[in-house]
C-alpha positions in Angstrom: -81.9 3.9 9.2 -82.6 7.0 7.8 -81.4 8.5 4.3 -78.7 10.6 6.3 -78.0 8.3 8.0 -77.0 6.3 4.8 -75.5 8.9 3.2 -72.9 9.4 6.2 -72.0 6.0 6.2 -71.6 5.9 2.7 -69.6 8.5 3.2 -67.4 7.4 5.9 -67.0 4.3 3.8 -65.4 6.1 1.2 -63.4 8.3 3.3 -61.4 5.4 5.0 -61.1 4.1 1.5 -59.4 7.0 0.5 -57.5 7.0 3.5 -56.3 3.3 3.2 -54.9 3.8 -0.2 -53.1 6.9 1.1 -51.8 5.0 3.4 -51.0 2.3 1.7 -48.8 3.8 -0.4 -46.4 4.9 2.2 -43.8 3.1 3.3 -41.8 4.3 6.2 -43.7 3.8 9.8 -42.9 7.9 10.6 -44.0 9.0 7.1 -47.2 6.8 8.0 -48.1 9.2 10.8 -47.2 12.3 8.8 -50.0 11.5 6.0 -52.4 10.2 8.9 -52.2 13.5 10.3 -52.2 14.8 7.1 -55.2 13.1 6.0 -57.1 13.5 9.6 -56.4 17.5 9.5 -58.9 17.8 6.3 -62.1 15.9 8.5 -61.4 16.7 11.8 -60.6 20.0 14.2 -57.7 19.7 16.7 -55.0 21.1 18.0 -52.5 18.5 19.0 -52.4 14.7 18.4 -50.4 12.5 20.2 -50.2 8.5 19.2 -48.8 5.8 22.1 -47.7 2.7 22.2 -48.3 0.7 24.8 -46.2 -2.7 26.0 -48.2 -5.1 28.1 -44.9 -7.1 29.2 -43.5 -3.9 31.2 -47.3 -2.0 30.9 -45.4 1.3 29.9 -46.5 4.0 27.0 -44.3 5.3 24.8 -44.6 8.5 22.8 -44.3 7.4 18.9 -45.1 10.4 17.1 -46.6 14.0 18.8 -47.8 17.0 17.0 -49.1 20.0 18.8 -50.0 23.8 17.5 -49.0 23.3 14.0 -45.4 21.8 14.6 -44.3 18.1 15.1 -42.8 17.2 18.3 -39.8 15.0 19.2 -41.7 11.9 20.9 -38.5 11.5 23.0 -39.7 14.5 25.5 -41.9 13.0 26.7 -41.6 10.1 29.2 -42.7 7.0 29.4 -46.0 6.4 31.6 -47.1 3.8 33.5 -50.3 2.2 32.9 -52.9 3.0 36.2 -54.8 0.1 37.0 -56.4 1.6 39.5 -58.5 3.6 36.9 -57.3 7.0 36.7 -56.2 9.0 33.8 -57.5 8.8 30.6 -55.2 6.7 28.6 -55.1 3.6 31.1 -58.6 3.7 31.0 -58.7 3.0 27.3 -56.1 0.3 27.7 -57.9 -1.0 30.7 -61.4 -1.3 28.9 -60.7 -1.6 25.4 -63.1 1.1 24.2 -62.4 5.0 22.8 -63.2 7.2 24.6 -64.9 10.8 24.2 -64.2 13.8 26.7 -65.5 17.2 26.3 -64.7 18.3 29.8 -61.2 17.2 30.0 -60.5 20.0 32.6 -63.5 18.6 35.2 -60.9 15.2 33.9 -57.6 16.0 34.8 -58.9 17.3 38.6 -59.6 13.4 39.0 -56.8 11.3 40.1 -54.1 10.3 37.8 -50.8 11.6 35.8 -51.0 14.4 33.1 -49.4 16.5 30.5 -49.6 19.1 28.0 -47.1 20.4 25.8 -46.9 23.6 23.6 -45.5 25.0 20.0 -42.0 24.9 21.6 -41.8 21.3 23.0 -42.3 22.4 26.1 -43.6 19.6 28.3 -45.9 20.7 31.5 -47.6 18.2 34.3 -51.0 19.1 35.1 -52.2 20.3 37.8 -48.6 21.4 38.8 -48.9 24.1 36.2 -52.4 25.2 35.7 -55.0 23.9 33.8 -55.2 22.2 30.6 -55.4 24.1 27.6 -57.7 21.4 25.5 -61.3 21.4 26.1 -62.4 18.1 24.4 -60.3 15.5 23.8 -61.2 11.8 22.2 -58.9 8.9 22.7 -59.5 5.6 20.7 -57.6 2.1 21.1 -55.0 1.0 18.5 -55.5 -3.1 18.5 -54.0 -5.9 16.8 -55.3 -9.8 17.1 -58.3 -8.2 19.9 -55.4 -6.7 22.2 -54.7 -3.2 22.9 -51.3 -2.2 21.8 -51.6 1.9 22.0 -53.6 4.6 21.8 -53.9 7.4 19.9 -55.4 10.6 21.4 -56.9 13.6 19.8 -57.5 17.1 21.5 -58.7 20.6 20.8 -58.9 23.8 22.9 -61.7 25.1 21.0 -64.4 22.8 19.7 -66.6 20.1 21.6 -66.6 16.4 19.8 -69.4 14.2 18.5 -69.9 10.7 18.7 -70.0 10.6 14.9 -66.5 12.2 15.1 -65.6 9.8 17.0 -66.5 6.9 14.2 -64.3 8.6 11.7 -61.6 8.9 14.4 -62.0 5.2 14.9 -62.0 3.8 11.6 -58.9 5.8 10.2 -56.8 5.0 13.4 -57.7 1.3 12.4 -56.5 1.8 8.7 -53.4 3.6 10.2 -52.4 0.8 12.5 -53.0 -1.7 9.9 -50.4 0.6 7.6 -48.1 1.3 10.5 -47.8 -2.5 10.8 -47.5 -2.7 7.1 -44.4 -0.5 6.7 -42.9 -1.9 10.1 -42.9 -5.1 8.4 -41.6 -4.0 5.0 -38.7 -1.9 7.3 -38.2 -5.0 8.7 -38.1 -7.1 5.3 -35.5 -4.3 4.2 -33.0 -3.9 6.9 -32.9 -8.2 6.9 -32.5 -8.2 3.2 -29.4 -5.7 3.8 -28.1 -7.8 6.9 -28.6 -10.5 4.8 -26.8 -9.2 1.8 -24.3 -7.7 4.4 -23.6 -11.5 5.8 -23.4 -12.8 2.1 -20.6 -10.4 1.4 -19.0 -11.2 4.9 -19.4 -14.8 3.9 -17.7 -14.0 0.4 -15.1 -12.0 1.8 -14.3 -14.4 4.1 -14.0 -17.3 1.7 -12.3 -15.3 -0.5 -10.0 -15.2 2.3 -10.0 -18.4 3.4 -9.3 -19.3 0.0 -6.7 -16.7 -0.3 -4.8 -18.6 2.7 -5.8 -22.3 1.2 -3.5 -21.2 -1.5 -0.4 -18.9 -0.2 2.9 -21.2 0.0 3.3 -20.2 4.0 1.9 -22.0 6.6 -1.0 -20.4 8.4 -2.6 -21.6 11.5 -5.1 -19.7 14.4 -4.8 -20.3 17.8 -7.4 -18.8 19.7 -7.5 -16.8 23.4 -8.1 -20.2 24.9 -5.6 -21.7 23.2 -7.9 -24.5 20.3 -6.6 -24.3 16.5 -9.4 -22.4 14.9 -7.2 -22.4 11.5 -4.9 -24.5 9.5 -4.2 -24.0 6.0 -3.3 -26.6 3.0 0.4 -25.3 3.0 0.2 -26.2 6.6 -0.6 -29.9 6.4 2.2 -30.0 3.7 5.0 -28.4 5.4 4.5 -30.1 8.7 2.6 -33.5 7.3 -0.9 -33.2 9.7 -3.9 -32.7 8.2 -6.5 -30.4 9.4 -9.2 -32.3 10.1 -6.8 -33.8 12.6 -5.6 -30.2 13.8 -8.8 -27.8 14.6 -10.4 -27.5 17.6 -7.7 -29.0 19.4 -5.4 -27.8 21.8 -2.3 -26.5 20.6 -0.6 -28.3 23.0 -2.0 -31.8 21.2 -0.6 -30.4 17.9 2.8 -29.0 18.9 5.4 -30.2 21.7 6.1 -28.0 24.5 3.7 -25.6 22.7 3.5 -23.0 25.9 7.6 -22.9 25.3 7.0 -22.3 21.6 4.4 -19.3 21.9 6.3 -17.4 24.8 9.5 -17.4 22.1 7.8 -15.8 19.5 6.3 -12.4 20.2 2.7 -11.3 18.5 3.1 -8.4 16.9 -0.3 -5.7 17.4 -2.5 -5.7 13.9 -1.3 -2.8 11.5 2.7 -3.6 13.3 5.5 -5.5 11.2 6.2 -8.9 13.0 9.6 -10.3 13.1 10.3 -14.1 12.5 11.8 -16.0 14.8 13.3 -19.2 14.2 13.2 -22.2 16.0 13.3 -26.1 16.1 9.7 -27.3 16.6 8.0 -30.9 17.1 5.0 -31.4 15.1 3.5 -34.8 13.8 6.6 -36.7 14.7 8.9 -34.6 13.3 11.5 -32.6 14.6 11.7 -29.5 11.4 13.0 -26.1 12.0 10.3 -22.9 11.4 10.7 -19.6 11.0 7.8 -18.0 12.5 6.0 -14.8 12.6 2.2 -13.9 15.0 0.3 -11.2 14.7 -2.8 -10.5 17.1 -6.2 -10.8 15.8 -9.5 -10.6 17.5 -10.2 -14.1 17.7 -6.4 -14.8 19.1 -2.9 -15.2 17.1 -2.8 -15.6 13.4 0.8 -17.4 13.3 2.2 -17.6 9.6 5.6 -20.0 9.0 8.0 -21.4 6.4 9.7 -24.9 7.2 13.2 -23.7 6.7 14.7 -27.4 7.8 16.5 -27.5 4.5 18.1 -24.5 4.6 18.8 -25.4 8.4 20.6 -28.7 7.1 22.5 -26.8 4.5 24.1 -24.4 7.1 25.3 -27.1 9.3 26.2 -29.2 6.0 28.9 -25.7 4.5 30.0 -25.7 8.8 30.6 -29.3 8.3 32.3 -29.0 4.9 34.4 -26.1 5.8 34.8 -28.1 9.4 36.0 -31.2 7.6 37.9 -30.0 4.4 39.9 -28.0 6.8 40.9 -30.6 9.1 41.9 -33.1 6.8 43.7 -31.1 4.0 45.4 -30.0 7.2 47.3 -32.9 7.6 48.7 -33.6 3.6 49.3 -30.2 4.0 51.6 -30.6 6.8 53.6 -33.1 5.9 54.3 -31.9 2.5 55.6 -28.5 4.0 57.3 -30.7 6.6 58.8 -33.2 4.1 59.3 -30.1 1.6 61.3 -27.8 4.3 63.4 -31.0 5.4 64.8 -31.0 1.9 65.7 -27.7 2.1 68.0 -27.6 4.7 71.7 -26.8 4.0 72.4 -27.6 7.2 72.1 -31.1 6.6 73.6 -33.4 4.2 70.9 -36.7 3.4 72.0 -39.6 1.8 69.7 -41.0 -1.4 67.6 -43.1 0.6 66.1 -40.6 2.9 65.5 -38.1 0.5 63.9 -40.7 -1.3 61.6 -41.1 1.9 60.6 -37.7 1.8 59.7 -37.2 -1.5 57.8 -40.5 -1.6 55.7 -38.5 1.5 55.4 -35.5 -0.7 53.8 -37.9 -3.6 51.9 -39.7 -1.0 50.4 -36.7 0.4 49.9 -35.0 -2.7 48.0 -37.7 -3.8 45.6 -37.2 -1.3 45.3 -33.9 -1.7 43.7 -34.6 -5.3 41.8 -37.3 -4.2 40.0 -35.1 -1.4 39.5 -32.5 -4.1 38.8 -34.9 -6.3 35.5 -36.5 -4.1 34.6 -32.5 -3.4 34.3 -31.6 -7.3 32.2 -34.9 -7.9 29.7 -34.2 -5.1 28.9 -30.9 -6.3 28.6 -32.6 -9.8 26.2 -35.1 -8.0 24.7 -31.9 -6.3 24.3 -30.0 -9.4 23.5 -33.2 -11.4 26.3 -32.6 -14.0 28.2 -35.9 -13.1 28.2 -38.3 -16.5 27.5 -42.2 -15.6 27.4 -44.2 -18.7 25.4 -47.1 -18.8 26.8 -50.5 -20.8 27.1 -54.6 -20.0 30.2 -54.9 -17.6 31.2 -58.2 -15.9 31.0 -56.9 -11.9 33.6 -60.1 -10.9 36.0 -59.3 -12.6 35.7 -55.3 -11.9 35.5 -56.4 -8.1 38.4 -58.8 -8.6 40.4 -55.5 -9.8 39.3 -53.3 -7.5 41.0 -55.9 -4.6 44.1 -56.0 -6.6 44.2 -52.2 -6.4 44.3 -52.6 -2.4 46.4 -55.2 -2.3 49.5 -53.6 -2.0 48.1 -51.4 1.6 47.1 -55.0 3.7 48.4 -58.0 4.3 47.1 -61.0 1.6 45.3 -62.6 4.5 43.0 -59.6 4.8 40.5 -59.9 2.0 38.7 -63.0 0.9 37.0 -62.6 -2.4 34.1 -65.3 -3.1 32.4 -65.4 -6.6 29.3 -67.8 -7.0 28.6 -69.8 -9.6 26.4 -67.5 -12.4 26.2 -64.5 -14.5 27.7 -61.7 -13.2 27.2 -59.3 -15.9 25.3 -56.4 -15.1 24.5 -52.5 -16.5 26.7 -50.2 -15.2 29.5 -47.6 -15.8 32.8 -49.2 -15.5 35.2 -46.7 -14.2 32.5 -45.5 -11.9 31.6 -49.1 -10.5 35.4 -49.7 -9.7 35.3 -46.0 -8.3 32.0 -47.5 -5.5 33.7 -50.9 -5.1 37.3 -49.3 -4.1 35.6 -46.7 -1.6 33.4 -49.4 0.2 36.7 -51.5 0.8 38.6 -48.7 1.5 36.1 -48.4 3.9 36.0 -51.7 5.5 40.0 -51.5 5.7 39.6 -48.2 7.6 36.9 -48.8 10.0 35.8 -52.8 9.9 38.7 -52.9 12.9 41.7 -55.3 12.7 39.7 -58.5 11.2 39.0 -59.3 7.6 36.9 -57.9 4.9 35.1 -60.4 2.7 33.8 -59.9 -1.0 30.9 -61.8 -2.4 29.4 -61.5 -5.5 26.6 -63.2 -6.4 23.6 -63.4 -9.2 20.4 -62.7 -7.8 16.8 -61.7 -8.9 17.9 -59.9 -11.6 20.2 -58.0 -10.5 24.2 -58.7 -9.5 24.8 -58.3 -6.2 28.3 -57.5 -4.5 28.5 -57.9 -0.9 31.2 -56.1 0.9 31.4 -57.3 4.8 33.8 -56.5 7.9 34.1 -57.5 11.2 34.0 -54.0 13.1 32.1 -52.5 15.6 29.2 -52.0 13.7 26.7 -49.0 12.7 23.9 -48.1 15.1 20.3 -48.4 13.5 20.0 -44.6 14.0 22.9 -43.8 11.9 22.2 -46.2 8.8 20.6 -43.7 7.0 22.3 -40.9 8.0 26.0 -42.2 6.6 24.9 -41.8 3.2 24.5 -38.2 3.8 27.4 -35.9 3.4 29.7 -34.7 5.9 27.9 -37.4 8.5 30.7 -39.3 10.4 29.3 -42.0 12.9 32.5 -41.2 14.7 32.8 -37.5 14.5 35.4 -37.3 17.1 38.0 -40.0 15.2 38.5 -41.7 18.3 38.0 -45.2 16.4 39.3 -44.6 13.0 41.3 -42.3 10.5 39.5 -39.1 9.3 38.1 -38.6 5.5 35.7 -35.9 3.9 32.6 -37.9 4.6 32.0 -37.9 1.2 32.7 -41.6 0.2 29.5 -42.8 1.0 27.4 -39.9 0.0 29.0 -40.5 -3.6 28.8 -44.0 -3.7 25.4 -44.1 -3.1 24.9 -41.8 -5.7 26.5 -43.2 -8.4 24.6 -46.7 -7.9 21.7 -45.1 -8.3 22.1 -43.4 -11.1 23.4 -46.4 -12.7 19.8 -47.8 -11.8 20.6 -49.6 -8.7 21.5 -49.9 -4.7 23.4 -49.5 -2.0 22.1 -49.9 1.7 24.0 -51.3 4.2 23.1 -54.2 7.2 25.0 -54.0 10.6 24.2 -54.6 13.9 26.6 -53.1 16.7 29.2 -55.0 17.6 28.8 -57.6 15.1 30.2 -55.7 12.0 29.2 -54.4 9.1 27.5 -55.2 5.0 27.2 -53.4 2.6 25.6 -54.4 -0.3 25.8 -52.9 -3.8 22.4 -54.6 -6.5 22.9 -53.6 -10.1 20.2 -54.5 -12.8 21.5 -57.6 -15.1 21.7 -56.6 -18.6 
């Protein structure tokens, strides 16, 4: 090898040096191309330059980046071109073989079978032969490769000079430093727009647990029900107000969680996102429980987002002022009567009564009047209970004797016959509140008197445990095991028509049980139907 010969090489070697660093340096795949055609303007003539890809799946070109008679081109005129295995045009042979290739007679070329264009200045695209002849005289095409296969070409032409083979090397070696930076900023692209995706799904993520986290924590219950109908969502308040948690809940049917759910969902309309929903309230069975919710859905794109409040309590405490204003009215409706009707019979001038009726009717008048205060009396000390204003005192008290007095009290209303009284043998001194034990013990056996039928009522007291216990038994038709729990509540009557017993407030209970507890005991009851009734009062011994 020659010292020319040297000397070119040497200075090819430094050219593609230069060119690699300049390259290099740039980081954007189109701003690549710019500074390769930037860089291949200062050591090679040519009019237009056009760089391919080339897909072997589909075998198509495609037009990356075009520049012709000083301006760049918008790749996207031209089309894509099918790669000609059969040999002809000059770009499928360079795919084909895998070697540049150098053409100085590329009109003898473009007579030969096979698909071509040129395009001016303007954009203009033009298929040769159709439209004349090709305006570039030599043209050199050299493979872009990466791992040994062919993945474009990139093709060089001028309408006024002839090419070398030694042109040809420098074409060569700075395509192979351009595809080497084109896949250098493609990558870094890619590194970028992942890193923003990724940063993009980390705020999602974050939004979306601040979300979720947001819903973990409102007082409402919140639950998704998706378009196929599975429980996507179910928030903490949820698994509070209705008792389920939600690892028992999601991605389960609806219809597992909720009774008659298809009913329930038709009933309450979802309301289009950006809309105001509008609650609807209605009894629901959920985990067992039969609550009342006051629901409101809006439509999301992953199904319903429904939102509710349990609003069972507030339920109960309608029906309990309809029961209260239900039952005061009927029974201070009677005592009202018949102290107008005893009141008016006085009156008459009409009629003139000897001592003993008049005596009658006033007795009725004090009779009734009396229970007039009583009935206001047990409403003022349930909303004492209510409002937790009621004083109990707490001292030693001797529950025999206190239950011996209370059956004095009702002595004179029954026949003697009627209550048995058995004390057993022990201490019967217990902590409570005097006036308001007597006050339990005389409601429980008013009780019995009223409803335990026509048989007897039997009193036991006993020691027991700790505590004193007072039993108070009768021999009526008995409380169903339903209704145990409910006649402590107020207004509840196991006999809300009255077709087995005289009315009341349906407060007796309610109080009694009270007032036991906060003296620190109890007061359940034991019945079976048809076999009568017990109640049982357990006070702590002193």
């Amino acid at each position: 090898m020659g010292a020319s010969e040297l000397q070119r090489k040497a200075n090819l070697a430094e050219l593609l040096l230069h060119v690699a660093r300049e390259l290099g340096a740039t980081v954007e795949p189109d701003g690549v191309y710019d500074r390769f055609h930037e860089l291949l303007a200062d050591v090679i003539q040519h009019d237009g330059v056009i760089v391919s890809s080339f897909d072997a799946d589909t075998e198509i070109f495609h037009c990356e980046y075009a520049w012709a008679d000083g301006e760049r081109l918008d790749a996207s005129i031209f089309p894509p071109m099918p790669l000609n295995r059969e040999g002809g045009g000059m770009q499928s042979r360079v795919i084909m073989s895998g070697e540049s290739l150098l053409v100085n007679d590329v009109r003898e070329q473009v007579k030969d079978e096979g698909t071509y264009y040129q395009v001016d200045a303007a954009g203009e695209l033009k298929k040769i032969p159709d439209t004349g002849p090709p305006a570039a005289q030599a043209a050199m095409m050299v493979p872009i490769k990466h791992e040994g296969r062919v993945v474009g070409v990139v093709q060089l032409m001028s309408d006024r000079v002839t090419y070398a083979p030694d042109q040809l090397e420098v074409l060569e070696g700075i395509v192979a430093q351009t595809a080497i930076a084109v896949r250098h900023a493609r990558l870094q692209k890619e590194q970028r727009r992942l890193a923003v995706a990724e940063a993009a799904a980390r705020a999602v993520a974050a939004e979306r647990a601040q979300a979720a986290a947001v819903l973990e924590a409102v007082g409402d219950g919140i639950f998704l029900v998706d378009d196929e109908g599975y429980m996507r969502f179910w928030n903490r308040a949820a698994e509070l107000l209705v008792g389920v948690r939600a690892d028992a809940v999601r991605e389960r049917p609806a219809a597992e969680v909720f009774s008659d759910w298809a009913a329930i969902a038709e009933q309450i309309p979802a309301a289009p996102p950006g809309s105001t929903p509008h609650p609807v309230t209605l009894p629901v069975a959920v985990g067992g429980r039969e609550l009342w919710l006051s629901v409101v859905a809006v439509r999301a794109t992953p199904g319903v987002v429904y939102a509710f409040r349990d609003v069972t309590s507030e339920r109960r405490l309608d029906e309990a002022k309809s029961d209260f204003i239900t039952t005061i009215s009927h029974e201070l409706r009677t005592p009202m009567a018949a102290i107008y009707g005893a009141a008016m019979t006085l009156l008459r001038e009409d009629v003139e009564f000897e001592l003993a009726r008049q005596r009658e009717l006033v007795e009725v008048i004090a009779q009734q009047a009396a229970r007039l205060s009583q009935i206001t009396e047990e409403v003022l000390l349930a909303s004492q209970l209510d409002r937790g204003a009621a004083r109990v005192e707490r001292a030693a008290v001797d529950v025999a004797e206190l239950v011996l007095a209370a059956v004095r009290s009702m002595a004179p209303r029954v026949e003697p016959a009627t209550l048995e009284v058995d004390v057993r043998p022990g201490d019967t001194t217990a902590s409570a509140d005097a006036d308001r034990l007597q006050q339990v013990l005389v409601n429980l056996l008013d009780n019995a008197l009223k409803y335990g039928g026509a048989g007897k009522v039997a009193v036991r007291v006993e020691p027991a445990n700790g505590t004193v216990r007072v039993l108070v038994s009768d021999s009526g038709p008995g409380i169903s095991l339903a209704d145990q729990e409910r006649i402590f509540e107020k207004f509840f009557r196991a006999d809300p028509q009255l077709t087995r017993a005289p009315g009341g407030t349906g407060l007796g209970l309610y109080i009694s049980r009270e007032l036991v507890e906060r003296m620190g005991g109890r007061l359940n009851v034991r019945s079976e139907l048809g076999a009568g009734s017990t109640f049982v009062v357990e006070l702590p011994k002193v």
